[in-house]
N, C-alpha and C positions, 0 to 999 in steps of 0.2 A: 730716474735712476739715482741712486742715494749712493757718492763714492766714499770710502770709508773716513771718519775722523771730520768729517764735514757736514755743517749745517748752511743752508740756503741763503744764500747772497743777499743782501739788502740791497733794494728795489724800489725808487718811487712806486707811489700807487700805481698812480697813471701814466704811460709812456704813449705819448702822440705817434700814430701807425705812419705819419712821416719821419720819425726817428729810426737811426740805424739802430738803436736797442730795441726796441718795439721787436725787431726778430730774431735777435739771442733767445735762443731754445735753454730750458731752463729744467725740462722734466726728461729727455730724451736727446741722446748725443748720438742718435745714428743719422748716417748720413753727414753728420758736421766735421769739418776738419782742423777745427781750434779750440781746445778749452782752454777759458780765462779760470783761474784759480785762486782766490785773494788767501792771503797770509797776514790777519791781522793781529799784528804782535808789533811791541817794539820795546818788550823784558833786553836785546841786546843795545838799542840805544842808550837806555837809563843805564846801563851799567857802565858805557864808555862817555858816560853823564853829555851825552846829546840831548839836543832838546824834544823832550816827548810827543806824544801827539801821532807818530805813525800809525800806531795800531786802527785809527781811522781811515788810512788811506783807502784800502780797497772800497769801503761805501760810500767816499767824498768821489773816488775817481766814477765808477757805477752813477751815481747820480749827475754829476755833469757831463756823462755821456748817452745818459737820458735826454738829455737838454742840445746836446751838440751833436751834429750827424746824421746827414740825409743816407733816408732809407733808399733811395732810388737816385745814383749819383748816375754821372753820363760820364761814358767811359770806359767805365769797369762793373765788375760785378763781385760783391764782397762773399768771400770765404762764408760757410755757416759754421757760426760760432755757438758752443757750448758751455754755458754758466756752471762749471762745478760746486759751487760753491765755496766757504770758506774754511779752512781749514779749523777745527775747535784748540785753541790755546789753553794749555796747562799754564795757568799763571804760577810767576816766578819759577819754574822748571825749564829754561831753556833747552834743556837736553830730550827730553821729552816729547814738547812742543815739533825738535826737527826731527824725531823719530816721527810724530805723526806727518808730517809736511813731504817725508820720504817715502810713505806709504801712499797718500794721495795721490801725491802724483805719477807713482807707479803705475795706478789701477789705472789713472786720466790713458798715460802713453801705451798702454795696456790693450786700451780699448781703440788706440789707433791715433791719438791725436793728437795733433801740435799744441804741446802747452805753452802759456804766458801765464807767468804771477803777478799777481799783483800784492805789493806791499805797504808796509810794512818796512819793519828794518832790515838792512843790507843783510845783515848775519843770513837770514833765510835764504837767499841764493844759495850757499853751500848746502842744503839738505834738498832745495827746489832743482839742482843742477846733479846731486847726486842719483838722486831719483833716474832721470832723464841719461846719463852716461854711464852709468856705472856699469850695462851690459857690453860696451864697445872702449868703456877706457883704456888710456888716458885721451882725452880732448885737448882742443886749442880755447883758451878765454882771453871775448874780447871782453869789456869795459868800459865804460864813458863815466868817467868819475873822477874828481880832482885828487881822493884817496886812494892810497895803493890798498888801503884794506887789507894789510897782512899783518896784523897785530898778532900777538902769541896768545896773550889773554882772552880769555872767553869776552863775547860780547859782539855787537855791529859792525866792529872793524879788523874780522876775522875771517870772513868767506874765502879768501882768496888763497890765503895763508894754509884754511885746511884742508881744499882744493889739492892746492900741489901734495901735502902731505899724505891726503889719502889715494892720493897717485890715481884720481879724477880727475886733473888736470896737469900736464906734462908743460905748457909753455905760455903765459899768459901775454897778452898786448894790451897796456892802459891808455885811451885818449881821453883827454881834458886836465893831465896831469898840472896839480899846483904845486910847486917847488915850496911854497910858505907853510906848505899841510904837511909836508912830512917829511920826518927825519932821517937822518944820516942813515941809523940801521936800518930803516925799514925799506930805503931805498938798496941798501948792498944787501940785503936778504931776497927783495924782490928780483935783483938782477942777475944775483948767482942762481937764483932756482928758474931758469928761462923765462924772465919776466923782460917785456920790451917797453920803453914809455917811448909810445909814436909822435910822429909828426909829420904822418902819413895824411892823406883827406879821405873822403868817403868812395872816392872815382876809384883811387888806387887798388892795387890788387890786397885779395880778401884772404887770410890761410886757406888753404886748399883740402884741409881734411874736418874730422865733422870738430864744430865750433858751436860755444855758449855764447849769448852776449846776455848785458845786464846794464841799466841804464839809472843810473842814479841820477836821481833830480836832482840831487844837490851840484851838479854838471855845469848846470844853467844857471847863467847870471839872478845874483839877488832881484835885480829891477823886474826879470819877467816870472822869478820863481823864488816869492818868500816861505812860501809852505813847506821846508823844509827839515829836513832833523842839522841841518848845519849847512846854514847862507853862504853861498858863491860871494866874497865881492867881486872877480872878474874873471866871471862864467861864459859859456857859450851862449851865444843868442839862440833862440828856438827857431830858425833858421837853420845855424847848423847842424844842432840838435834832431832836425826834419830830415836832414840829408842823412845822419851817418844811420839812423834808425831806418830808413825806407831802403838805403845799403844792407841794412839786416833782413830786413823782410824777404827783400829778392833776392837773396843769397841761400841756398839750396841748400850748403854745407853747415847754414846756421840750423840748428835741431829745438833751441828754444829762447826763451825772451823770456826778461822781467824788469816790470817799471819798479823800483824803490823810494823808500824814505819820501813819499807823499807825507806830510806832516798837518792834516788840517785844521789843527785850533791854533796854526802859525800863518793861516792863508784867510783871514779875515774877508776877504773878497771873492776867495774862490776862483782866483785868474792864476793857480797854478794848478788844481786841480784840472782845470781847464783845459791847460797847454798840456797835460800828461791824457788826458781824454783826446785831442788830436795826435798827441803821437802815438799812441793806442793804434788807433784809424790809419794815421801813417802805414804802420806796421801791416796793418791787415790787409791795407789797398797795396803795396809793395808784393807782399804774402799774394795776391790773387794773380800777380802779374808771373810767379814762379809755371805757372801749367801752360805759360804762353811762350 
């Protein structure tokens, strides 16, 4: 099934049938209760002159989870997951780009299913969340990211800013907040439009009504996650990173997820592409334990 404005996800050839990718269904989404959806773009990084490289994300993250992830884990048993595919980018058209990214995911939740994006630059959350709320707004957003992301200017560090504006999101909570990333207004803009910067843990109690979360890599410490559009120097370990994402997973109220700003011609090694392919996993092993 061919969902609109997208072409088919890039795929190792070969995926070993002991891989949890080996059974991402790719041609038919009945029956499956998650589509993954990549969004690869990153026209609003370059313009908030981030370092480029996201628009790789979704095929760097796809191919190291080719590579990592038993098909037959003990314990649990994983959701069946649906490869949408990629959304087709109108380059240089940012506007454009989230009108298609709005559509997509329309048709995804349409046909019944829990979407995850995969990115790409932060900006796409706002058209990948609009999509997703906009029949029950406004929602609650969470966050894992050191930027408030509420810039007025078009571009990457906008999502959140037009969120509350298009009255798709009524109150947002940011965890991994960096004091040294952002400014005086951006901070009393975020705080007067119900923005909270927590200092909650993962255990703690979760908003109570339906909730977005969105996980920016650039969350996580430089040391374990260089592949970024803008390096953490003192990020989250993937540790906690693990916790508040599998908090999401099992969280009933959360309605959808997206990994961002995967950057991989900054991840020469490929050990963050990596760490965003388990927290991927994370999610969906979290996601199985919700019917239990």
């Amino acid at each position: 099934m061919v969902i609109p404005h997208t072409q088919p996800g890039a795929w190792p050839d070969a995926i070993p049938a002991s891989r949890f990718a080996a059974s991402i269904e790719r041609s038919d989404p009945k029956g499956c209760a998650i589509a993954l959806i990549g969004l690869p773009d990153d026209t609003g990084v370059r313009m908030n002159h981030g370092r480029p490289g996201a628009a790789e994300g979704p095929a760097a993250l796809r191919a190291a989870l080719a590579r990592y992830g038993v098909a037959e884990p003990s314990g649990w048993a994983w959701p069946r997951v649906f490869d949408s595919g990629d959304v087709v980018v109108e380059p240089g058209d940012l506007h454009e780009t989230h009108r298609r990214v709005t559509e997509a995911v329309r048709a995804v939740v349409d046909l019944g299913m829990f979407p995850i994006a995969i990115g790409g630059g932060h900006d796409l959350t706002f058209p990948f969340v609009r999509a997703v709320a906009k029949p029950t707004a406004p929602w609650h957003g969470v966050y894992f990211d050191p930027h408030l992301d509420v810039r007025d200017e078009t571009g990457s560090g906008m999502p959140f800013r037009r969120l509350i504006e298009g009255g798709i999101a009524n109150a947002l909570t940011i965890h991994g907040f960096q004091p040294f990333a952002n400014t005086l207004e951006h901070v009393r803009w975020f705080q007067s439009h119900g923005g909270r910067i927590s200092d909650l843990s993962p255990e703690d109690p979760w908003p109570t009504r339906d909730t977005f979360v969105s996980l920016d890599m650039d969350v996580i410490d430089q040391a374990y996650a260089p592949g970024v559009s803008a390096m953490n120097p003192c990020g989250w370990s993937p540790g906690l990173a693990e916790r508040w994402v599998a908090a999401a997973g099992r969280n009933p109220r959360v309605r959808c997820f997206d990994i961002m700003e995967l950057s991989p011609p900054n991840d020469p090694s490929g050990r963050t592409a990596r760490l965003a392919a388990h927290l991927l996993l994370t999610f969906l092993r979290a996601f199985a334990e919700r019917g239990s």
